[in-house]
C-alpha positions as CSV (number, residue, x, y, z in Angstrom):
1,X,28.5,82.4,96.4
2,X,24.4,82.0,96.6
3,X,23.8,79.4,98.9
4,X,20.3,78.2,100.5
5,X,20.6,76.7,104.1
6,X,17.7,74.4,105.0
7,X,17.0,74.4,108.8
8,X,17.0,77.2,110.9
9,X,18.1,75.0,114.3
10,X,21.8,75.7,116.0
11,X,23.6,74.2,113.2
12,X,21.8,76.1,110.2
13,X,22.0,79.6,112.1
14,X,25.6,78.7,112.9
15,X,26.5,78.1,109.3
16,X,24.4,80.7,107.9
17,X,26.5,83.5,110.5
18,X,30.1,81.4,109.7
19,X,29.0,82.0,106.2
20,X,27.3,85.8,105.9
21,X,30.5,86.9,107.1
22,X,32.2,85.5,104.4
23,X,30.5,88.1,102.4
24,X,28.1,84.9,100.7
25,X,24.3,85.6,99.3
26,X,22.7,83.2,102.0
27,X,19.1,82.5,102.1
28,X,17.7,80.6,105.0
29,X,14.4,78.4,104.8
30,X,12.1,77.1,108.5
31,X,8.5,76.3,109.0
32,X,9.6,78.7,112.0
33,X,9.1,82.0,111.3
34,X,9.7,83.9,114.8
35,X,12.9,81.8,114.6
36,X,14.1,83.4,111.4
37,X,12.6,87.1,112.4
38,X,15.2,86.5,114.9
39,X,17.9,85.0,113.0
40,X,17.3,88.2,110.4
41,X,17.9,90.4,113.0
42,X,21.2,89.4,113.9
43,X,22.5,88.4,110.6
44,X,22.2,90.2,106.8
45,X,20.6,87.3,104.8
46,X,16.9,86.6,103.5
47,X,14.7,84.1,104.8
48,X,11.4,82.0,103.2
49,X,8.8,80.2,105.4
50,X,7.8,77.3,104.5
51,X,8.7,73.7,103.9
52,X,12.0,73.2,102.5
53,X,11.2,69.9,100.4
54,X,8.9,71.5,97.9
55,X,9.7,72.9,94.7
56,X,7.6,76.0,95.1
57,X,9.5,76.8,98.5
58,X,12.9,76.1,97.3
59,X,12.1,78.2,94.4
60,X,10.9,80.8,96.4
61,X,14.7,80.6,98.1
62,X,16.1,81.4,94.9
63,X,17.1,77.6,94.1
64,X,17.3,78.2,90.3
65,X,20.8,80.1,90.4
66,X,21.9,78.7,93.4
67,X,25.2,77.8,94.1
68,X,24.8,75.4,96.7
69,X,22.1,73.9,98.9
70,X,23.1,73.0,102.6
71,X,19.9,71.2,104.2
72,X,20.2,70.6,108.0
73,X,17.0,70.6,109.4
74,X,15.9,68.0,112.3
75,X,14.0,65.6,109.1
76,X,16.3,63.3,107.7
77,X,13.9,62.6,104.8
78,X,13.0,66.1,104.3
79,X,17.5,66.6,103.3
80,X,17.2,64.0,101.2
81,X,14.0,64.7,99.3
82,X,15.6,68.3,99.4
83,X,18.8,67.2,97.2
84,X,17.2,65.4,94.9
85,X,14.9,67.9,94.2
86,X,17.9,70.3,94.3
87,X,19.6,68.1,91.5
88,X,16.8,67.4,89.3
89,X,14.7,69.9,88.9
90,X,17.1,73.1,89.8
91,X,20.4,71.6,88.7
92,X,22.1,73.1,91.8
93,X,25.8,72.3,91.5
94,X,26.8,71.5,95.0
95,X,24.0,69.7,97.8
96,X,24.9,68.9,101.3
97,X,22.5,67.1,103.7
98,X,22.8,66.1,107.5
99,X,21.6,63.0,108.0
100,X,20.9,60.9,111.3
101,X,19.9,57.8,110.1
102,X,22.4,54.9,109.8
103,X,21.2,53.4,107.1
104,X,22.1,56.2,104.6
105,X,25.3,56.8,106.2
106,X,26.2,53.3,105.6
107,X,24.7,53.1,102.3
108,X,26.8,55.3,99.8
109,X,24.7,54.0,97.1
110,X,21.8,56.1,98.6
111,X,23.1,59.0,98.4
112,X,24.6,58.9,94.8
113,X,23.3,61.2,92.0
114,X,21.0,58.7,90.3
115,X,19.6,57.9,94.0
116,X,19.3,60.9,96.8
117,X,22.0,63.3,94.9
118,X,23.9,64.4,98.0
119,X,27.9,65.4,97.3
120,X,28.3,65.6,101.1
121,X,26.6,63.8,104.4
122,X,27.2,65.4,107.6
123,X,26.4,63.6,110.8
124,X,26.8,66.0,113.5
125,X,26.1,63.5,116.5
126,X,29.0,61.5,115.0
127,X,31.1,64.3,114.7
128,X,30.2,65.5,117.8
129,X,31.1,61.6,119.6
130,X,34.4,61.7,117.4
131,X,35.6,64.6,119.4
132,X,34.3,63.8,122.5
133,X,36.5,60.5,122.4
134,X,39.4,62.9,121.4
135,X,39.1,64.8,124.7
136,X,39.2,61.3,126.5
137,X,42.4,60.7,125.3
138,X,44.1,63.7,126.3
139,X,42.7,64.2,129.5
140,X,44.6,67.6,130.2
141,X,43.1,69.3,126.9
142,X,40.9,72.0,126.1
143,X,40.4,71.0,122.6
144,X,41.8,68.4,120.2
145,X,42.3,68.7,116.4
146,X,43.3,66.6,113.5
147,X,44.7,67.5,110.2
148,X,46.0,65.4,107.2
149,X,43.7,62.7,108.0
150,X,45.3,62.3,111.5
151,X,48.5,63.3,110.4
152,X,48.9,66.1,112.3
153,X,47.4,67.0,115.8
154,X,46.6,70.3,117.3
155,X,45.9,70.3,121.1
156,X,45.0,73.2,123.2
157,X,46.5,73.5,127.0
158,X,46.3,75.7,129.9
159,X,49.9,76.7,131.2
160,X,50.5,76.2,134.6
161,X,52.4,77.3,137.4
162,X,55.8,75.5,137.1
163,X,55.3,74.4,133.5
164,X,59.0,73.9,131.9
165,X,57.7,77.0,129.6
166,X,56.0,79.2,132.0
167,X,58.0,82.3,132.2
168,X,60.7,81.4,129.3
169,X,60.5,82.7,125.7
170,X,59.1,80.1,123.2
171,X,62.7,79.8,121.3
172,X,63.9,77.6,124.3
173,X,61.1,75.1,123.5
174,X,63.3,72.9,121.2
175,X,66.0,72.9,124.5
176,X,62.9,70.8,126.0
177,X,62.5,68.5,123.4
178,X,63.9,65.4,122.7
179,X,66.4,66.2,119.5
180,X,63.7,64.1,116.9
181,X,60.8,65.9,118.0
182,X,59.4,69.6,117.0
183,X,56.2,70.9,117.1
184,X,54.8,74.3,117.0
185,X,53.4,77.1,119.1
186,X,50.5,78.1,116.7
187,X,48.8,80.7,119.0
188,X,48.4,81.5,122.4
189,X,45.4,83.4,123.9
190,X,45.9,85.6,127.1
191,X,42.8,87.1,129.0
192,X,40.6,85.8,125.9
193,X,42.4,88.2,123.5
194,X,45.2,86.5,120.9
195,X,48.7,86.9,121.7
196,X,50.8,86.6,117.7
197,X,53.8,84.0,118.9
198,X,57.6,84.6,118.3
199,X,60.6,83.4,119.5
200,X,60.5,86.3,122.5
201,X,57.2,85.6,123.3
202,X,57.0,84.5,127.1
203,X,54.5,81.8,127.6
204,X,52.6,83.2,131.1
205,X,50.4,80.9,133.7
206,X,46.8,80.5,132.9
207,X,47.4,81.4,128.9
208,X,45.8,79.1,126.3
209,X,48.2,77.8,124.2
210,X,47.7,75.8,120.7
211,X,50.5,73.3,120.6
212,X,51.2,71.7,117.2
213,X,53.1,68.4,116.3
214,X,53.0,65.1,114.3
215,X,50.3,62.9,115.6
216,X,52.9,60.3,116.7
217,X,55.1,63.0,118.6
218,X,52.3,65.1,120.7
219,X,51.9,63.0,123.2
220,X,55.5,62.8,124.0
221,X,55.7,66.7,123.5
222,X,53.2,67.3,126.2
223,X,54.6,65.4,128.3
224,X,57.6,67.8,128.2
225,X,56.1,71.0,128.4
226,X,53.2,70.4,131.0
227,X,51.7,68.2,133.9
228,X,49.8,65.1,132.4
229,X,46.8,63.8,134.1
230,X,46.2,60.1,134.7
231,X,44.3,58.4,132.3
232,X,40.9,58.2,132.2
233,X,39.2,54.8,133.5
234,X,35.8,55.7,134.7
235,X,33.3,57.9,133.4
236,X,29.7,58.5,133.7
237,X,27.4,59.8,130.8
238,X,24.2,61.8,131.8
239,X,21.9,61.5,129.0
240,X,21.3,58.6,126.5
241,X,20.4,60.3,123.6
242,X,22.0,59.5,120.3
243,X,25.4,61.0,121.2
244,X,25.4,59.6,124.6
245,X,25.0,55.9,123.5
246,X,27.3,56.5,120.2
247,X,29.7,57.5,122.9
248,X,28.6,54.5,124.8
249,X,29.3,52.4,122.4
250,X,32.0,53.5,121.3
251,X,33.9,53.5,124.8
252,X,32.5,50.3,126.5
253,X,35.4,48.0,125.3
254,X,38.0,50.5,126.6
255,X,36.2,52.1,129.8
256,X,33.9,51.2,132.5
257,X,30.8,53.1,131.5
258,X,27.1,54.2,133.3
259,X,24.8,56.0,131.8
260,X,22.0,58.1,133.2
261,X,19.2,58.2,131.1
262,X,15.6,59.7,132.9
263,X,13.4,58.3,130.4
264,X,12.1,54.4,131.0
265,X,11.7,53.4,127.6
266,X,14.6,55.0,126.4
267,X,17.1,53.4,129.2
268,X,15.3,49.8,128.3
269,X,16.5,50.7,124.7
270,X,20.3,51.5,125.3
271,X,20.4,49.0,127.7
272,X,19.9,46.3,124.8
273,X,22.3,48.6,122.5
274,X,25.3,48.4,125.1
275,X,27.3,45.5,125.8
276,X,29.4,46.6,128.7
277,X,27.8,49.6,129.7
278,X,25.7,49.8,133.5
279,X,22.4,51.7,132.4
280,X,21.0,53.4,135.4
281,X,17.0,54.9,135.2
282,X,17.3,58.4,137.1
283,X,18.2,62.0,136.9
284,X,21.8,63.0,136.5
285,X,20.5,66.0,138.9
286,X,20.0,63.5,141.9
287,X,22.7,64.7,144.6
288,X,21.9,60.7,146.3
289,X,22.2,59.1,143.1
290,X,25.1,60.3,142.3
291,X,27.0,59.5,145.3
292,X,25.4,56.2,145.3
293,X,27.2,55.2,141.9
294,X,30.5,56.5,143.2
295,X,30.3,59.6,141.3
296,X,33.9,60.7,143.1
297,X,35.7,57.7,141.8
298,X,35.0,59.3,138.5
299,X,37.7,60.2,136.1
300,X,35.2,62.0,134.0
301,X,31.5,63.1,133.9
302,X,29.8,64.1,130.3
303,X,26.6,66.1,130.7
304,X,24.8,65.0,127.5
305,X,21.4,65.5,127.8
306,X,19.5,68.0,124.9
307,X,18.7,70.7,127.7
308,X,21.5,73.2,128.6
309,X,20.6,74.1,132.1
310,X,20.2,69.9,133.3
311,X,23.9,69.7,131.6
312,X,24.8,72.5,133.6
313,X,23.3,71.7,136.8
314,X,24.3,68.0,136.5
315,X,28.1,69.1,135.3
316,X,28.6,71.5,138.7
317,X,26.8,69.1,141.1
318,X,28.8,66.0,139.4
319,X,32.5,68.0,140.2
320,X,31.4,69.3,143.8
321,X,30.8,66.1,144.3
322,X,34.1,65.2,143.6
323,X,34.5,64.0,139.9
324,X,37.9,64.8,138.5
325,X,36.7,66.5,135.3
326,X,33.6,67.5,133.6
327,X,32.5,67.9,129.9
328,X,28.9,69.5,129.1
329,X,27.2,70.0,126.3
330,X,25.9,73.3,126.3
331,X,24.3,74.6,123.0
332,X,24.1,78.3,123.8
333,X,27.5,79.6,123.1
334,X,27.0,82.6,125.7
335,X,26.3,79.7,128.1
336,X,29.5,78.0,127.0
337,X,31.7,81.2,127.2
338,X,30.2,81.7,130.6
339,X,30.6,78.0,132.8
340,X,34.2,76.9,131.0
341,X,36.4,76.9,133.7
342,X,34.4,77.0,136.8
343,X,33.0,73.8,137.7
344,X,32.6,72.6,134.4
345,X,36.0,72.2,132.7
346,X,35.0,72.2,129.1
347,X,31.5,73.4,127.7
348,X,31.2,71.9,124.2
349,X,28.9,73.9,122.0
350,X,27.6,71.1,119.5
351,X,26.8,73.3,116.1
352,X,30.7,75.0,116.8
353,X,32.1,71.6,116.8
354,X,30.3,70.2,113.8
355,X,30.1,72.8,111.5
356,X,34.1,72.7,110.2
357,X,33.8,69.6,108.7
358,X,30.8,71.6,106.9
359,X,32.7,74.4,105.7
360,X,35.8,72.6,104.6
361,X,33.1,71.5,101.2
362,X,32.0,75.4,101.6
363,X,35.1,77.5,101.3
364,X,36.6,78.9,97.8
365,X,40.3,77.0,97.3
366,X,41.1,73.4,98.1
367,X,40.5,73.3,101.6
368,X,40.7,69.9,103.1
369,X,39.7,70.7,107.0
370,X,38.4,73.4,108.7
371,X,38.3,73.7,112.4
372,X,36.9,76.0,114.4
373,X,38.3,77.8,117.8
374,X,37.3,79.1,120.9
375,X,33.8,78.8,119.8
376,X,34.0,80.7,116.4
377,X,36.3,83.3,116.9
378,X,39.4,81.6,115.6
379,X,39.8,79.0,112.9
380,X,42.5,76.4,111.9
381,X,42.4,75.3,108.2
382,X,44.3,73.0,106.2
383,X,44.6,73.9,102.3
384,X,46.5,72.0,99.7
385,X,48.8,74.4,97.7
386,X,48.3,73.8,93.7
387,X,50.3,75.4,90.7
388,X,54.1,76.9,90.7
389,X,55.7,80.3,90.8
390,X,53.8,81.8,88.2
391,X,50.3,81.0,89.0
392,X,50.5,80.8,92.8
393,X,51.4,83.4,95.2
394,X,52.7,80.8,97.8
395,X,54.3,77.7,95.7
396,X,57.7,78.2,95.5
397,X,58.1,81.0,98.2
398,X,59.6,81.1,101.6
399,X,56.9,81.9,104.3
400,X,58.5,85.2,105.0
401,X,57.8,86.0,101.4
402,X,54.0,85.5,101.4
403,X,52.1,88.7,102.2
404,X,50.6,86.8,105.7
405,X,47.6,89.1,107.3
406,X,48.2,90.0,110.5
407,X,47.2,87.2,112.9
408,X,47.6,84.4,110.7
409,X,50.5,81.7,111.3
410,X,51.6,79.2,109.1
411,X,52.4,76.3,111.8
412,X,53.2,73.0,109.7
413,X,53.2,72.0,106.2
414,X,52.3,67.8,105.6
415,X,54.6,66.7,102.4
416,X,54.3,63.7,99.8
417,X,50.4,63.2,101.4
418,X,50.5,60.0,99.0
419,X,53.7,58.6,100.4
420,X,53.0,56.1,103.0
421,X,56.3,56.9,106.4
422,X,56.6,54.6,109.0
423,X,56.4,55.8,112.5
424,X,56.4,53.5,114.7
425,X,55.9,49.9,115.8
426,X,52.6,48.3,117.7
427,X,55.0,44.9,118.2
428,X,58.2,43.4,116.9
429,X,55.9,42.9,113.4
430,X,53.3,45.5,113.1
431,X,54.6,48.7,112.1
432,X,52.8,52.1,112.6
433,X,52.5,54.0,109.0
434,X,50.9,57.0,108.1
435,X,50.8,59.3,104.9
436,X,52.9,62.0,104.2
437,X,55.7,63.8,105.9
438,X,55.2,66.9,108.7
439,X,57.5,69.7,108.1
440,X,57.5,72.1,111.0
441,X,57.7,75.5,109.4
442,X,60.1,78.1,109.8
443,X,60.2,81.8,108.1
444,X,62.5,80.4,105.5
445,X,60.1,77.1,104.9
446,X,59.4,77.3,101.1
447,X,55.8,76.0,100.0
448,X,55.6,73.4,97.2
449,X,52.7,72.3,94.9
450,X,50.8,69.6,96.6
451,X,51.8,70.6,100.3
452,X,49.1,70.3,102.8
453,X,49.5,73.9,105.0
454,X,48.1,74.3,108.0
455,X,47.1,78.2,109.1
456,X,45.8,79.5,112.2
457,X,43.6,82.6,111.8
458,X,43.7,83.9,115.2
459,X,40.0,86.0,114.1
460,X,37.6,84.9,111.8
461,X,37.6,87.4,109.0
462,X,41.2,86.8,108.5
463,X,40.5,83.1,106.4
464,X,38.7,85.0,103.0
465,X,42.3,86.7,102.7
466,X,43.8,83.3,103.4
467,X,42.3,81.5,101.1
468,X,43.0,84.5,98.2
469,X,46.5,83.4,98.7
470,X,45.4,79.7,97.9
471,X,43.8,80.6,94.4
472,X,45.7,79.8,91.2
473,X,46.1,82.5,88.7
474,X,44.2,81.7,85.3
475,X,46.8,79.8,83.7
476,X,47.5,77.2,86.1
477,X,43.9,75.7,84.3
């Protein structure tokens, strides 16, 4: 596929390395050109100075056989102008734009082919916020995932000493479970390298394990199989940029909320936004302010500023302080790698985290979600399964059939999407529904058209074989 990225910041060089390793024809376009030197360095694509919402620059990229135009530079207007010009004048097939702006967001008339032409918005802030809240709600996880449209959740855990599955092979995991719950062991990673799960697989202390289960059942499951932490009540936010008061305002109504935001203007600003939220003008690296606003009655600390090292700092000072858990956005991914686990509990790397949603309108096949893992070096993807057992390699076959690569595990299948299952009740009146029906799989699990799969590609260069399997033969058309 010939595709031309728009925006050489962290989420256009982290789509433009997802994608070059997919074996794609990328070109990549900046006003920046030290930043693309560098970016061509690392990675085996071409790149164009200049300004990316100009015909002569976007034919310079190569826009008039393009196969898709992905613009995410900082400029709103520059992605839009971008598309159209993308549509109009190049007839480029497929145009994807990040966008900041709430007004275009909430607009889908603005972004439709006789306006701004854009097949697909991405708002990585909101993204970014959506996860965020995710975390909040399972306190004890390293990362939370959805698939199905919140069908199915995949949450990542670090055993611990005396877990009920610490030491024991993973085949005694339904023995822990009440008898109408199952969920899955999709992967584990030991010392940072991927251990393939079986039945005789011993889960060890300190190994990070991918547990997958209905979204109405993996609460309950971790409950079972590890220590849960108390609920999150208090939390401080260090940085009011556009995450940190999305997050803000998302969280007010549920939480009690401060904010730290250094810049007086800025602080007046959110503090208008918020509704519940204490808005305090400082510097999130302040050893005095924090222990003046309690900052050890804390549940949780997010370190959400745009500079890595204030995160950083503010993060280790916030836990030696005596905050119960810290989150920190940190945009280097070496950086990330590097503080997870010390003081800082989780180190979020933004363009990792946003770019998924991305690829998911990227990928060859009909694949609904993509989500990446441990920073880019694993992914979890959900496809839908189309034709039957002549034009498919995987409709109408047991899993054991289906020539798997090595590392990949085929951990649940969602059924009937359109069919609407009740599972549970709010009150005597309201009931709980969702769509579709989880099927944990097993090795003699048969695939059928329509099925939602989710895989687990314990490395990255494992999906392109994935989604082979996924493509219809020439008849199914």
């Amino acid at each position: 596929m010939k595709v031309i990225i728009l925006g050489a910041g962290q989420v256009g060089a982290s789509v433009a390395e997802g994608l070059v390793s997919e074996e794609n024809d990328i070109t990549i376009v900046d006003t920046d050109g030290q930043r693309l030197a560098v970016l061509q360095d690392k990675l085996d694509l071409r790149a164009v100075v200049g300004n990316a919402a100009t015909p002569s620059v976007l034919r310079e990229a190569g826009a008039t056989d393009a196969d898709m135009l992905i613009a995410v530079t900082q400029s709103d207007q520059t992605n839009l102008v971008a598309c159209k010009l993308a549509q109009s004048v190049f007839n480029i097939p497929t145009r994807v734009a990040r966008l900041r702006g709430q007004d275009f967001l909430q607009d889908a008339t603005l972004l439709a082919p006789e306006n701004f032409a854009v097949d697909f918005a991405l708002c990585p802030e909101q993204v970014i916020t959506d996860y965020i809240q995710r975390l909040i709600e399972f306190p004890e996880a390293l990362q939370v995932l959805n698939f199905a449209k919140g069908r199915v959740s995949l949450v990542a855990v670090r055993a611990y000493e005396g877990g009920l599955l610490v030491g024991k092979p993973i085949k005694e995991m339904p023995n822990l479970l009440p008898p109408e719950m199952d969920a899955r062991i999709a992967a584990i990673f030991r010392h940072n390298q991927a251990v393939f799960p079986d039945g005789e697989t011993h889960i060890e202390h300190g190994d990070e394990v991918f547990l997958l289960a209905a979204a109405e059942h993996i609460r309950p499951v971790l409950r079972q199989l590890r220590r849960m932490m108390t609920p999150v009540q208090r939390i401080m936010i260090a940085g009011g940029g556009n995450i940190g008061l999305r997050l803000a305002k998302a969280l007010e109504s549920r939480y009690e909320i401060k904010i730290i935001e250094g810049r007086k203007e800025r602080a007046e600003f959110i503090a208008n936004e918020v509704e519940q939220s204490l808005v305090l003008l400082g510097d999130a690296t302040d050893e005095e302010l924090l222990e003046q606003e309690n900052i050890a009655e804390m549940d949780l600390f997010l370190a959400l500023t745009n500079d890595d090292e204030d995160n950083i700092m503010a993060g280790s000072l916030a836990k030696r302080l005596g905050c119960k858990r810290v989150l920190a956005l940190v945009n280097r991914r070496a950086y990330a790698e590097m503080i997870e686990g010390g003081p800082i509990d989780i180190g979020i790397s933004p363009a990792q985290v946003s770019i998924g949603t991305l690829l998911a309108h990227v990928r060859h096949g009909d694949v609904a979600e993509v989500h990446s893992l441990r920073r880019g070096a694993a992914e979890a993807l959900e496809l839908v399964a189309h034709g039957d057992a002549k034009t498919s390699k995987v409709v109408g076959r047991r899993i054991e059939e289906i020539p798997w690569p090595d590392g990949v595990t085929v951990a649940a299948i969602v059924r009937n999407f359109d069919k609407a299952v009740i599972v549970g009740q709010t009150d005597d009146w309201t009931s709980i529904t969702r769509h579709g029906e989880v099927v944990i799989t097993h090795h003699d699990t048969v695939i059928e058209a329509g099925d939602h799969v989710i895989v687990f590609c314990t490395r990255k260069k494992l999906v392109k074989k994935v989604e082979q399997l996924f493509q219809v033969g020439f008849h199914f058309f």
